[in-house]
Structure formats: C-alpha cells, structure tokens
GUFISE-34793 format. One record per residue (C-alpha): x, y negated, z. Coordinates in nm, 3 decimals. Layout:
<rs>
+---------+---------+---------+
:       x :       y :       z :
+---------+---------+---------+
:       X :       Y :       Z :
...
+---------+---------+---------+
</rs>
This chain:
<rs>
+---------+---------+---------+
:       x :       y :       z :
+---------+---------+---------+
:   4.523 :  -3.848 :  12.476 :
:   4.455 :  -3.473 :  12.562 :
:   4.092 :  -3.515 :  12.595 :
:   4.084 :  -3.725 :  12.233 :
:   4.288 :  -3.390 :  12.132 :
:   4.032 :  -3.161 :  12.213 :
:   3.745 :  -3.366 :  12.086 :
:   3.948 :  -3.344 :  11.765 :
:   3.997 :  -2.999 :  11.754 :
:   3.606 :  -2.912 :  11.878 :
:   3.512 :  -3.158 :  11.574 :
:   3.753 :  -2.941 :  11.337 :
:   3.613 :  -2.597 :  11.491 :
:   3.256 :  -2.740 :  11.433 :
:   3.372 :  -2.833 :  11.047 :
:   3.565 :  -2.557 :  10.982 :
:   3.272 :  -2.293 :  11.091 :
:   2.999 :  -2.492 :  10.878 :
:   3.231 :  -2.439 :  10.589 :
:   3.242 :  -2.076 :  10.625 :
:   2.877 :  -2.047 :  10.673 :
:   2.839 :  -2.262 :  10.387 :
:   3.070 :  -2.007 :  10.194 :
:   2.866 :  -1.743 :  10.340 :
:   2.540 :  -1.860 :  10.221 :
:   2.681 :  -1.983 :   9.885 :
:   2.771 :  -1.573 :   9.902 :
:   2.454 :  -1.423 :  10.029 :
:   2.275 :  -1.648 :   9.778 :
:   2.457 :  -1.525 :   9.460 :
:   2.436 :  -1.162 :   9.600 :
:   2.039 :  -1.194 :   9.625 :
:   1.964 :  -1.401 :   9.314 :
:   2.195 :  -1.120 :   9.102 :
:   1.961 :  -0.844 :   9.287 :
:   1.629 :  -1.024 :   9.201 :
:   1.773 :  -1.109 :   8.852 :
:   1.850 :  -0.723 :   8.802 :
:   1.506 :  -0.649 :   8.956 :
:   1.292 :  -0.963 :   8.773 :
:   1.526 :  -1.079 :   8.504 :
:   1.526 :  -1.438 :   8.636 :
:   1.770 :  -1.590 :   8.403 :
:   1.622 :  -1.853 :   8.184 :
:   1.629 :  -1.757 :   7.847 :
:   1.785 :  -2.087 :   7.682 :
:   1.847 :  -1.990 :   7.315 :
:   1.600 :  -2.168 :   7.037 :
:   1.403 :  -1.848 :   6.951 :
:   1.349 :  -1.658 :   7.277 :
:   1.577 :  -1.372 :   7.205 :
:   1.549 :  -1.257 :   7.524 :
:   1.231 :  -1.325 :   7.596 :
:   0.959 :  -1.049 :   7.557 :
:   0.645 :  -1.118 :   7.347 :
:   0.306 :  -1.047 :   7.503 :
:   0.281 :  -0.776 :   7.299 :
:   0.569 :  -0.563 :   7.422 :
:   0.506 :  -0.682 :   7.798 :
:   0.154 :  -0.557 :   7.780 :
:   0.276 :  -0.206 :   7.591 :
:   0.580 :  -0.148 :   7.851 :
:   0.366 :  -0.220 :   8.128 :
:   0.155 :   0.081 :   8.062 :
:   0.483 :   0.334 :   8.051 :
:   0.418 :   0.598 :   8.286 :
:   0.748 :   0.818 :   8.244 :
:   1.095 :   0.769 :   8.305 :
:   1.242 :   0.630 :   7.999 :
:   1.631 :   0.485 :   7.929 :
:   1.814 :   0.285 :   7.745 :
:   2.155 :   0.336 :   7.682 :
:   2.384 :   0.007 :   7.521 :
:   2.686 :   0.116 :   7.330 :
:   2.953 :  -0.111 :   7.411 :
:   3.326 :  -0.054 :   7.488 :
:   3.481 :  -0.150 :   7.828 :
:   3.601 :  -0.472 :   7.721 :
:   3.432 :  -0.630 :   7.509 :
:   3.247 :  -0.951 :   7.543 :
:   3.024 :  -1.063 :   7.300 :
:   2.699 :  -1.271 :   7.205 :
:   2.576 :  -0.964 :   7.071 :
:   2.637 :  -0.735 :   7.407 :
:   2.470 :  -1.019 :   7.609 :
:   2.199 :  -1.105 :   7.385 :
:   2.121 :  -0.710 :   7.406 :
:   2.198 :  -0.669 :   7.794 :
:   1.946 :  -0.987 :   7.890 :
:   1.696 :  -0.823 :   7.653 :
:   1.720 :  -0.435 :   7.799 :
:   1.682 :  -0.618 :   8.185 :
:   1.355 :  -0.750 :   8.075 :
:   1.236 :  -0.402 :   8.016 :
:   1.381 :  -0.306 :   8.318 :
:   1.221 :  -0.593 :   8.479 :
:   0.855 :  -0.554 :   8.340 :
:   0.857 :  -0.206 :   8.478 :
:   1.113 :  -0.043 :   8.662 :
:   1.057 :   0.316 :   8.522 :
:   1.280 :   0.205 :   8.227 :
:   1.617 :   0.179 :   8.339 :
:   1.927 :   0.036 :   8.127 :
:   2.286 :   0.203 :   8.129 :
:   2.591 :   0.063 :   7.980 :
:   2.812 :   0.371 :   7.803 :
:   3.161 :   0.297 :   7.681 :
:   3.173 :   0.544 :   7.352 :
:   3.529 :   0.583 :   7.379 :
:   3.549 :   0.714 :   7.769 :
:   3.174 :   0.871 :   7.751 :
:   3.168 :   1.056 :   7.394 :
:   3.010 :   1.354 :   7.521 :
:   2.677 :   1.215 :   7.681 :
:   2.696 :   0.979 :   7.332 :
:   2.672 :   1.297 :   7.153 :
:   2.455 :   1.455 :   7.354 :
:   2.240 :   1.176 :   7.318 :
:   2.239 :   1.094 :   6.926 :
:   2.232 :   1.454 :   6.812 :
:   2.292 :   1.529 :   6.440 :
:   2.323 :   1.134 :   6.348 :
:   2.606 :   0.991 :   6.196 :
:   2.835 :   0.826 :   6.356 :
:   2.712 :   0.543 :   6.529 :
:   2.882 :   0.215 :   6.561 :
:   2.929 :  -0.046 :   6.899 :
:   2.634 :  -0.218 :   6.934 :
:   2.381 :   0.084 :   6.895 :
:   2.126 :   0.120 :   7.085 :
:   1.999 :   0.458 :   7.253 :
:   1.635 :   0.485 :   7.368 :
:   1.567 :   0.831 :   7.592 :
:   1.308 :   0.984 :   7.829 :
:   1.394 :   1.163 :   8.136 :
:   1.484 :   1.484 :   8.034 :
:   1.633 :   1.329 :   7.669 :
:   1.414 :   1.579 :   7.514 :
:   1.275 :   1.278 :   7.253 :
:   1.519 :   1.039 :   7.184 :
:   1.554 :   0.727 :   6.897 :
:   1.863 :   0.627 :   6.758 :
:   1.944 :   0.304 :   6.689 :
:   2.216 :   0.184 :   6.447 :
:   2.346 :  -0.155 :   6.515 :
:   2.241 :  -0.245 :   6.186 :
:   1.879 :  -0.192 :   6.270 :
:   1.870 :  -0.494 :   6.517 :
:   1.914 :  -0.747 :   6.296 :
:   1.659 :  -0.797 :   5.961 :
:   1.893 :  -0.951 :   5.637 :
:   1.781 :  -1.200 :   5.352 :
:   2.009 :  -1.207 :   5.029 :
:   2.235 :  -1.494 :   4.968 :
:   2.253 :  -1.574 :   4.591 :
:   2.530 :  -1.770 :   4.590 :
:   2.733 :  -1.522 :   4.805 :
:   2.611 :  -1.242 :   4.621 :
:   2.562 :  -1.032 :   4.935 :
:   2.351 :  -0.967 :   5.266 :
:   2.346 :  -1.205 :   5.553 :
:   2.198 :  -1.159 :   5.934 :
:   1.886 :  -1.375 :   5.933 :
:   1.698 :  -1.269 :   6.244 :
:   1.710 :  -1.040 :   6.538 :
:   1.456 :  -0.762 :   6.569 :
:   1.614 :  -0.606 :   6.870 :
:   1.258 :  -0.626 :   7.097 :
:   1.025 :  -0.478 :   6.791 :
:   1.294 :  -0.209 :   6.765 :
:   1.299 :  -0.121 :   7.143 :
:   0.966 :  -0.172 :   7.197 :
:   0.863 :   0.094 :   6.921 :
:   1.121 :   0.278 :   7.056 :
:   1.036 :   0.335 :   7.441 :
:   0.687 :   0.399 :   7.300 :
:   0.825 :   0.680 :   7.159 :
:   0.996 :   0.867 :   7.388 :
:   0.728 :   0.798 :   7.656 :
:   0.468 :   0.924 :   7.398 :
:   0.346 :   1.261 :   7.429 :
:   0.293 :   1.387 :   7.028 :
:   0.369 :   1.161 :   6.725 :
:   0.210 :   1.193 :   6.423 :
:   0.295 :   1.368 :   6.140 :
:   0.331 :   1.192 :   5.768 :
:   0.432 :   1.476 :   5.493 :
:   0.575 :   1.426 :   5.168 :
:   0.480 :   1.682 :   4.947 :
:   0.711 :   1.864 :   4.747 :
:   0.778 :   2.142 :   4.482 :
:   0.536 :   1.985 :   4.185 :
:   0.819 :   1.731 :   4.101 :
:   0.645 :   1.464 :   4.273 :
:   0.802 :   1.125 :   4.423 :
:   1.023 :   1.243 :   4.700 :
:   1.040 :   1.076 :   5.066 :
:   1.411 :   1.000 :   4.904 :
:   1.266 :   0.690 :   4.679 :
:   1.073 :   0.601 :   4.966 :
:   1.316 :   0.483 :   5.228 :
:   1.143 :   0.122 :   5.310 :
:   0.830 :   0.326 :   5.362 :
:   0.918 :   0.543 :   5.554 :
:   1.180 :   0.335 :   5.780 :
:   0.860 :   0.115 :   5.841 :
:   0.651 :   0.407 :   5.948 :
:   0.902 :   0.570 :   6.190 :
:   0.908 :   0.255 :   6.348 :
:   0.568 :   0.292 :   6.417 :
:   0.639 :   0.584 :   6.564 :
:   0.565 :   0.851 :   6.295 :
:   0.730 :   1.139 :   6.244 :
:   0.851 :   1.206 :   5.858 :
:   0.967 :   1.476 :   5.681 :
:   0.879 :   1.665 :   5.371 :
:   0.694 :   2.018 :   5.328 :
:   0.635 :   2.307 :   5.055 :
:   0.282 :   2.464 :   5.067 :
:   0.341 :   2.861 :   5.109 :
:   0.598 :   2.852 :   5.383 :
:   0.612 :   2.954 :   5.731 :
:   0.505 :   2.567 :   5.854 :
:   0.124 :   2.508 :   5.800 :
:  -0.048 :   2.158 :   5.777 :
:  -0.222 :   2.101 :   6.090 :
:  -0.542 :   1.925 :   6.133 :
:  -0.390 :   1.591 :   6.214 :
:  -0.123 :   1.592 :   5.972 :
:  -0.104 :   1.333 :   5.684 :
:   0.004 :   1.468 :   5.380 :
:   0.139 :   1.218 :   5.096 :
:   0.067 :   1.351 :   4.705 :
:   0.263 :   1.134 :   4.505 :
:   0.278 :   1.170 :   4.123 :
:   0.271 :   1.532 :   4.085 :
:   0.368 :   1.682 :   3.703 :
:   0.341 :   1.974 :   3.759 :
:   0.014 :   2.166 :   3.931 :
:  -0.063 :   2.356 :   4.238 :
:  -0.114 :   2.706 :   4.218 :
:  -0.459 :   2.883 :   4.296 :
:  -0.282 :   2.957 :   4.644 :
:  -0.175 :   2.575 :   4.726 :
:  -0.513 :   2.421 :   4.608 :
:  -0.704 :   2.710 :   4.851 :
:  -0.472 :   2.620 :   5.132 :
:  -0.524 :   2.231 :   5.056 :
:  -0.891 :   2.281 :   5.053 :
:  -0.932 :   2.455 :   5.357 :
:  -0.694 :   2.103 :   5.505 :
:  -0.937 :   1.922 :   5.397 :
:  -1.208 :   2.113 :   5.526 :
:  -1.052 :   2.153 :   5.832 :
:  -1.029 :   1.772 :   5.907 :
:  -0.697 :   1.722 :   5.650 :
:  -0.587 :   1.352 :   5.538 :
:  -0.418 :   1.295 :   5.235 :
:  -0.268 :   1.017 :   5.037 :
:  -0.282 :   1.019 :   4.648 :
:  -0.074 :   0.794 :   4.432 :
:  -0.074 :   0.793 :   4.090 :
:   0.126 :   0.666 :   3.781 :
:  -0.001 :   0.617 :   3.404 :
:   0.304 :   0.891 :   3.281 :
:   0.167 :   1.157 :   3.468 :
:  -0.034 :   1.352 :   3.210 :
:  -0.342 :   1.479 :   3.380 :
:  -0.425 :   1.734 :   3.136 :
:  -0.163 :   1.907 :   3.280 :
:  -0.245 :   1.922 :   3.643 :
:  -0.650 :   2.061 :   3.665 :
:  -0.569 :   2.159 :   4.015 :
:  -0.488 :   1.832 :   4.168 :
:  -0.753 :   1.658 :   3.997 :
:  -1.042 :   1.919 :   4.057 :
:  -0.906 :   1.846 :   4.476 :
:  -0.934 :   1.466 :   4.424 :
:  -1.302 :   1.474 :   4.238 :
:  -1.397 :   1.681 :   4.531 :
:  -1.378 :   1.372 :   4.710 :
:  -1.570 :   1.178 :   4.487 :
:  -1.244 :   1.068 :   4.322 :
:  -1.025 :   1.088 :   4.003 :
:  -0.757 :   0.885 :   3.805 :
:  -0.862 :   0.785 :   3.462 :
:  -0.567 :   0.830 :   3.148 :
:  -0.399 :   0.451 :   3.059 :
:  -0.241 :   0.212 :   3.159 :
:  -0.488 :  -0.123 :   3.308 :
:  -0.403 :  -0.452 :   3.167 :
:  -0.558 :  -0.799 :   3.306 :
:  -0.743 :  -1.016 :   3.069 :
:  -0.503 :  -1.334 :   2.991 :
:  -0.733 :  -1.570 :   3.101 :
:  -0.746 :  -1.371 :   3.429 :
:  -0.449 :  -1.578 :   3.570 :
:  -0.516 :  -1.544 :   3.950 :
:  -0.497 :  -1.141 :   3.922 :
:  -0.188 :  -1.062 :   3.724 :
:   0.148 :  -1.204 :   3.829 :
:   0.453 :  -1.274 :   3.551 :
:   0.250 :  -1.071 :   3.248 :
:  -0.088 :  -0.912 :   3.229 :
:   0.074 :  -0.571 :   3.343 :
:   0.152 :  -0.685 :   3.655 :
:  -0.189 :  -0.680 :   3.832 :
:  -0.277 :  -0.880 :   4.163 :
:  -0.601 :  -0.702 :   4.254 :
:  -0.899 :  -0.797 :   4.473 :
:  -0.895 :  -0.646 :   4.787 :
:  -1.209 :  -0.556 :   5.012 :
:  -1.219 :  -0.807 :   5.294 :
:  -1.447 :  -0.489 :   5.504 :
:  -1.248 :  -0.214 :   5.520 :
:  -1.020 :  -0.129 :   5.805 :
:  -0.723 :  -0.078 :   5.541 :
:  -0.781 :  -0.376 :   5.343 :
:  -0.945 :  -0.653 :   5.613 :
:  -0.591 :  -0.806 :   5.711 :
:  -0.446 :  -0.815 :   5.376 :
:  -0.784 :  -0.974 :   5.134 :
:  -0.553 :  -1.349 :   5.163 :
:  -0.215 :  -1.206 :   5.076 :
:  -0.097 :  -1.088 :   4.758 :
:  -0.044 :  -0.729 :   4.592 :
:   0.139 :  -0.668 :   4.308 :
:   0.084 :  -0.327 :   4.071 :
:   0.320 :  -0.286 :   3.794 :
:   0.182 :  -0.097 :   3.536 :
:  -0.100 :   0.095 :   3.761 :
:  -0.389 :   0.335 :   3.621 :
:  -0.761 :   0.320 :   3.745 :
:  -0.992 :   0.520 :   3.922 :
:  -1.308 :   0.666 :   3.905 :
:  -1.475 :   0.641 :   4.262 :
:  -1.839 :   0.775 :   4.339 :
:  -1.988 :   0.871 :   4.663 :
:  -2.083 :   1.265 :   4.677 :
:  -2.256 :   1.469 :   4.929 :
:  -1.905 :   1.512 :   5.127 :
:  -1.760 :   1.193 :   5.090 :
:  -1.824 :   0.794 :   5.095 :
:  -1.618 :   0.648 :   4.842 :
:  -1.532 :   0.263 :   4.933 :
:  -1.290 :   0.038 :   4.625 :
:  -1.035 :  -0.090 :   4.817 :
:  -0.848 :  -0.286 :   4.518 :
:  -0.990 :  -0.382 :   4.226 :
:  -0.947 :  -0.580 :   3.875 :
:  -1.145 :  -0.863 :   3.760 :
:  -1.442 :  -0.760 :   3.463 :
:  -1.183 :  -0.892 :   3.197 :
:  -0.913 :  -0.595 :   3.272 :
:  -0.867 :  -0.313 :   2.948 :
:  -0.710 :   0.024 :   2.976 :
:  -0.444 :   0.080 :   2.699 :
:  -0.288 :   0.436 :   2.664 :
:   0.033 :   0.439 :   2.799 :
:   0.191 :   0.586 :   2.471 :
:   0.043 :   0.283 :   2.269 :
:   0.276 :   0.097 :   2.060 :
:   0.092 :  -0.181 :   1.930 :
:   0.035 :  -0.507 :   2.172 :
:  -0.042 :  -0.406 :   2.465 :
:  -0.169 :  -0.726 :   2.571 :
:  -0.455 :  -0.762 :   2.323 :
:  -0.760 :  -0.557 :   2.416 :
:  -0.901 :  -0.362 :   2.125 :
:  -1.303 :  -0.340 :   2.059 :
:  -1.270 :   0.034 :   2.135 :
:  -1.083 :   0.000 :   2.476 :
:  -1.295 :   0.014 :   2.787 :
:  -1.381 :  -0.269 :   3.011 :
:  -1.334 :  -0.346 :   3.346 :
:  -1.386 :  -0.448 :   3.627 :
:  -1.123 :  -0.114 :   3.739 :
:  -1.104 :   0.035 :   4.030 :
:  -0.699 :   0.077 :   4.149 :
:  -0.720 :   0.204 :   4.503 :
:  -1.041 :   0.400 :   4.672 :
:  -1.072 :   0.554 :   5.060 :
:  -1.283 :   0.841 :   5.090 :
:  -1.409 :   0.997 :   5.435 :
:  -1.650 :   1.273 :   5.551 :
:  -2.013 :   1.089 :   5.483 :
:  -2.137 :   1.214 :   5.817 :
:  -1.884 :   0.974 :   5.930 :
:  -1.690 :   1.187 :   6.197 :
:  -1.399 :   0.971 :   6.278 :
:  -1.239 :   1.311 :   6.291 :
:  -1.371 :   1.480 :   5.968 :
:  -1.129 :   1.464 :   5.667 :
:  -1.002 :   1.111 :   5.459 :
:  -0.851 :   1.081 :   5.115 :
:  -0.645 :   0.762 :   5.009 :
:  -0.611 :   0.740 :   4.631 :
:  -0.371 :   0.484 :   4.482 :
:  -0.324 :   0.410 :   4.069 :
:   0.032 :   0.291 :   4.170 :
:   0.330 :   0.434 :   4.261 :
:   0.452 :   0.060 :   4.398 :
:   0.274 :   0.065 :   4.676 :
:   0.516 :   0.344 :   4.850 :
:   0.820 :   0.378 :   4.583 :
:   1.171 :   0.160 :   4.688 :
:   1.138 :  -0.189 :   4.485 :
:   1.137 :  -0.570 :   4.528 :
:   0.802 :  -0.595 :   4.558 :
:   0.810 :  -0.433 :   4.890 :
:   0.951 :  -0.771 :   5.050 :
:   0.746 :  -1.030 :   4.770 :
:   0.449 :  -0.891 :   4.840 :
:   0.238 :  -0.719 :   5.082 :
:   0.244 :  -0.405 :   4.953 :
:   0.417 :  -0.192 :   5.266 :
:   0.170 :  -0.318 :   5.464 :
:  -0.107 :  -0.207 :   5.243 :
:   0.102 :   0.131 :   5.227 :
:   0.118 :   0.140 :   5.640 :
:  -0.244 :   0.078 :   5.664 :
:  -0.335 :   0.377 :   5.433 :
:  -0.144 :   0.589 :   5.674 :
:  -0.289 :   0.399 :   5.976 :
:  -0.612 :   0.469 :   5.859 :
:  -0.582 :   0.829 :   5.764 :
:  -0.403 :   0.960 :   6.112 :
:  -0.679 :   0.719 :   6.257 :
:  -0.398 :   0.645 :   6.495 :
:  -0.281 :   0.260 :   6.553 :
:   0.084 :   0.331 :   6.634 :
:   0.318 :   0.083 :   6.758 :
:   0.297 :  -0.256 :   6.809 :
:   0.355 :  -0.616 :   6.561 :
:   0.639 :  -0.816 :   6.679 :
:   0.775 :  -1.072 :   6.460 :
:   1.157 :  -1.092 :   6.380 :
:   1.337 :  -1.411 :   6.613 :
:   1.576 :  -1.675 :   6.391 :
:   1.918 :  -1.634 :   6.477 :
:   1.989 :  -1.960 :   6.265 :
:   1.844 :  -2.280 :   6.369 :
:   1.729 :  -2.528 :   6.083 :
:   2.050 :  -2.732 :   6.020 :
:   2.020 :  -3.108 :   5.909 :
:   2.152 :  -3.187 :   5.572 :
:   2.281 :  -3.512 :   5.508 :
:   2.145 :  -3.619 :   5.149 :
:   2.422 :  -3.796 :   5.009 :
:   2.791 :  -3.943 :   5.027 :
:   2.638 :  -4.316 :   5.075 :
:   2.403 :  -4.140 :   5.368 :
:   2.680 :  -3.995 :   5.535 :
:   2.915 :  -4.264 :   5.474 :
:   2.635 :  -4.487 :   5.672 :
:   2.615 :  -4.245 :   5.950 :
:   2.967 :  -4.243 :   6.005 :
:   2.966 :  -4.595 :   6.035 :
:   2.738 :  -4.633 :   6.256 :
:   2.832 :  -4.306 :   6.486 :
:   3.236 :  -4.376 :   6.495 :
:   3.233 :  -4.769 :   6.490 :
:   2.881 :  -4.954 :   6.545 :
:   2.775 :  -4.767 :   6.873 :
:   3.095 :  -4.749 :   7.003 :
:   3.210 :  -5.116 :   6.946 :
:   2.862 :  -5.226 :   7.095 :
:   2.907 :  -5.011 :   7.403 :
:   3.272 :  -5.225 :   7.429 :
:   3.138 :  -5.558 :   7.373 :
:   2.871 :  -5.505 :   7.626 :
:   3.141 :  -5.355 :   7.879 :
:   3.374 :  -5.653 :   7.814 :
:   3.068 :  -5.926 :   7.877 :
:   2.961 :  -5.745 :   8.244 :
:   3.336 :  -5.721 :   8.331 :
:   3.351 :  -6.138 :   8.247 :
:   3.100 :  -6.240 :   8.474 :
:   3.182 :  -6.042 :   8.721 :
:   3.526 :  -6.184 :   8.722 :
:   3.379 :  -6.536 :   8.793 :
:   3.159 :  -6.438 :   9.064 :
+---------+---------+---------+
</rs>
C-alpha cells in the first residue's frame, strides 16, 4: 500500500512539474515572440487590403534612413480602437524595417506639453494624429487624423465618407522628411493680384506631401529667391516694377525656375513686364480664348470650351500622363519658339481644327469666324537653358489656371498630376514616393432582387439544413441495426 502511495505521488510530482514547465515555456514563448514581433513585426497582417503591410516602395525608402527619426501616435490611455491598432501594427513595421525609427504612444491628455512641443503653431489636433520627428525635433510633420484616410462623396447622403486609408503614403512622405536634410522651396508669388496659394489648397497639400516646402513671397523684401527655389506666377493683373523684373531676371540667370499660368481675362496689354520675362524664354501667351473644332470630339469634353489636349508622350513632365485625360476650361494659347537661351518643347496641344475667340466676344462662341486664327494651339510649353545644364534655369508656361486653381477637375482628371510634374521638373528634384490609397470597404454582394433573395433564403435557412438532418437521421438508422 505505502509503496503504491509513493509511486502515486512520484507520478503526480513528475505531472505536476511538466505542467509548470509547460506553463513556463507557454511563458517564455509569448515573452520572445512579443520581443521579435516588436523587433520584426511578425504579426500576419490579415485584413483584405494589407493595411498594415508596407509597399515595396516605402520598405525600400525607409531602409535607406540614416537618422534617428520618431513617430509619435496620439491616443488616450484607454482607448481601444480599430483605428489605434490599424495605426500601431503599421508604425511597428517602420520600426521593424529599420530600427532607427522608433514609435511612442503619447496620451494628449497626461502628456500635453511634449504634444505641444511637438506640433508647434498647429491647431489643435485631434486623437488619432499622427506626429512624425527627427532626433532633435528640429523638422517635424503634423498629421491630422483626417489626413489618414482619403474620402469619396456620397450623393445620396449628401456628405463625405472614409473610402480608403492612406496612413503608409502619409508616413512614408513623412519620415522622408524629417530625415531629409533641405526641402525644396515652391513660392507663390504675390503683390500683382495674382492667384494666391489660398485657391490652391489641393495643390499644394499634394506637394507638401512630397515633401516641399510652400509658402508665398513679395519681390523687394528682406527674403531673396535662391537658386533652387521654384517660383509660381499665376495670373498676374497687374505688372512688375523695373526693380522686380531686374531681380527676376537675374533668378533666371542665376539658375531660377518658374511656373507661368495664364487665364484669357488677364489683359496683357497691361502687364509688358511679365510678358517681355516670358518671351525671353522663347515664350508668350497669345489674347483669346481657344475653342475646339466641333467635330474635334476626342479633345474637348462637355462643350468645345472645355479642351482635352494632346500631350507629348517625350517629355519628362508629360511621358506618364499622354493616356490619361486633361481638362482646360476656357484656356488661352501660347506662342513657343526656341531662342539662343532656351529650347522650347509643346507639352499640350489642340488639334488643327481649334479657333481663338476674344474673350469679350458676344456672338457664338462656338462658330469659328473666317477672320479667327487656326490651330493647331499650343496650351502648355517647358523651356530650359539650350546648353542643357540640368542646373541652368527652366520656365513652365500654362494657358490655364485649372491646372493649379481648387476645382473638380482636380479629382476627374489628371490635372494635379500634370501640376506636380511641372514642379517636379522645375526643382529637378523627384521628391517622395507613389503609394496607392488601401480600401477600407470590401466589395459587398448585392442580392438583385426580392425573388433572388427569397431563393437564397430558402435554400440557406431550410434546404441545407433539412438535408444535413435527413442525412444525420439515415447514418443514425443503420447504425442502430448493426
């Protein structure tokens, strides 16, 4: 009896300490795989479109970050939601494709000050945001909540709704940034009542997320353009002094790049300054307004004022975009003509049917007139140094305002990405990197029709069922009798 005793009891000492190492390993196991996962992000991305997955793009990019960079997630204490993991599992990847960029969680309610410390003169930001910093925080990038996520318009709601999330473009671009030593500089000019950076808000979101720095500038003040600044001449009405066109001349000499848009209003006449700095880049705008010939159908959109041009399937600004659609509402034409300074190259142009009318004409502007002139127009021209010094100075010029001004046909056309390609092309800097927006909403299944759905529900809540309980009853028969 005692020796059965002991055997029991060694047998229950033997079980009892396999279950605790068990329960140790199960431990040490957990422990290692949520070190590795912190280290390598190991956690299988399971939802549809990869949220957390990065692109080749951004893996490639981060992987060449050579400085200390952060990012800080703005979430209260306790909360727990999709959005704070979907962001968390995304941040670890960076972390995980190079461990210089480290990710913090910061309550904003316990840690205000480093929030403000961090975000500066922004507004106030809301949970969710998203704080991208080097080491020493002197370049940071805010980012609203709102910027994560890219919205399409519901028409039968009337409003906004979340489509995709763009949280890796937006960190990506962002890390770039404060790991980057200089950013370029795009300048609106202003003081000739031009088109302000204010109607250009798509524009310029787009091209500070590729890493440019925006603002606007007055010629004769204590800032001077510098040789790789881009300067943006939109619509001027009024002219530059003898002062601004020296000091815009000598940009130019000096290696300057500048954008020139143009709209058929703008009386010309009236600015001899600005047009004697675009002809001496082999460039001008002619008076009118260009109208497509009405057989013309593939280059003019809803009305013959509404010009789809030709785009040059050569040139650097132009290649990527010769099979997608532009749209110009109401644009003017150019003359462009290689000089002794410049090559002139058409970027956009009409077909040989297009007619100017004057903008002031009030008969039908649709019907060309024997006396109007002829195309085919030129609508957009790049001009650069004809030595062809990738350094020397470039000139843009644009018959459209469209191409950079706030409007629909940002988003039904390609025109921002025409617009980001001038600039591109001018600071003869590729900033940033393409990553396409991720679905947040899988395709859903509609069911066609009451008699569709009425079959369905046949067939899910009674046919499948009642065959699964027929064949049940039948094994349970036979196996009665056996």
């Amino acid at each position: 009896m005692k020796a059965s005793r002991k055997a029991h009891l060694r047998h229950g000492g033997y079980a009892a300490l396999i279950t605790l190492l068990v329960i140790l390993a199960v431990v040490a196991a957990n422990l290692l795989a949520d070190a590795a996962d912190q280290r390598w992000a190991f956690k299988l991305d399971l939802t549809e479109s990869g949220l957390t997955t990065l692109s080749a793009e951004s893996a490639q990019a981060i992987s060449a970050v050579d400085q200390d960079a952060t990012i800080y997630l703005l979430f209260r204490s306790g909360t727990n939601s999709e959005a704070r993991s979907t962001l968390s599992a995304l941040a670890d990847r960076y972390h995980a494709q190079n461990p210089r960029v480290t990710v913090r969680q910061v309550d904003p309610v316990t840690q205000p000050g480093l929030v403000n410390k961090l975000k500066g003169s922004e507004q106030t930001l809301s949970e969710g945001s998203v704080i991208v910093s080097n080491a020493d925080m002197s370049r940071v990038k805010v980012i609203p909540s709102s910027d994560l996520y890219t919205y399409d318009y519901d028409d039968s709601t009337g409003s906004y709704q979340v489509s995709s999330f763009d949280g890796e473009a937006v960190l990506t671009s962002a890390l770039l940034y404060v790991t980057s030593a200089n950013a370029p500089h795009v300048l609106f000019l202003t003081g000739h009542n031009e088109l302000n950076k204010d109607y250009c808000t798509t524009f310029t979101a787009q091209l500070e997320r590729e890493n440019y720095e925006v603002r606007s500038f007055e010629l004769g003040g204590t800032e001077k353009l510098q040789t790789g600044d881009t300067l943006l001449v939109l619509a001027p009405s009024l002219d530059l002094t003898e002062g601004e066109l020296t000091e815009l001349e000598a940009f130019l000499t000096g290696g300057g790049r500048i954008l020139f848009a143009n709209d058929p209003s703008i009386d010309l006449s009236k600015t001899p300054n600005f047009v004697k700095l675009l002809s001496e880049a082999g460039m001008g705008f002619k008076a009118g307004v260009v109208v497509e010939d009405q057989s013309s159908t593939g280059n003019y959109l809803s009305g013959q004022l509404y010009l789809v041009p030709n785009a040059d399937g050569t040139h650097e600004i132009t290649a990527t975009l010769a099979s997608t659609r532009l749209i110009l509402p109401g644009a003017c034409a150019l003359t462009a003509q290689s000089n002794d300074s410049f090559a002139v190259t058409p970027l956009l142009t009409t077909s040989s049917g297009a007619f100017i009318k004057p903008a002031d004409d009030t008969g039908t502007m649709t019907q060309p007139a024997d006396t109007d002139e002829r195309g085919p127009f030129t609508l957009a021209a790049a001009a650069q140094r004809a030595d062809g010094d990738s350094e020397g100075a470039r000139v843009v010029a644009v018959g459209n305002l469209y191409m950079v001004a706030d409007s629909d046909y940002m988003y039904s056309s390609s025109n921002l990405d025409f617009s980001v390609n001038i600039v591109k092309w001018l600071s003869n800097q590729q900033t940033g990197v393409q990553i396409r927006s991720k679905a947040l909403n899988a395709d859903v299944l509609k069911i066609p029709d009451a008699r569709t759905l009425w079959l369905l529900a046949m067939l899910v809540v009674a046919l499948i069922p009642g065959a699964i309980l027929i064949a049940g009853t039948v094994v349970y028969l036979r196996r009665r009798r056996l």
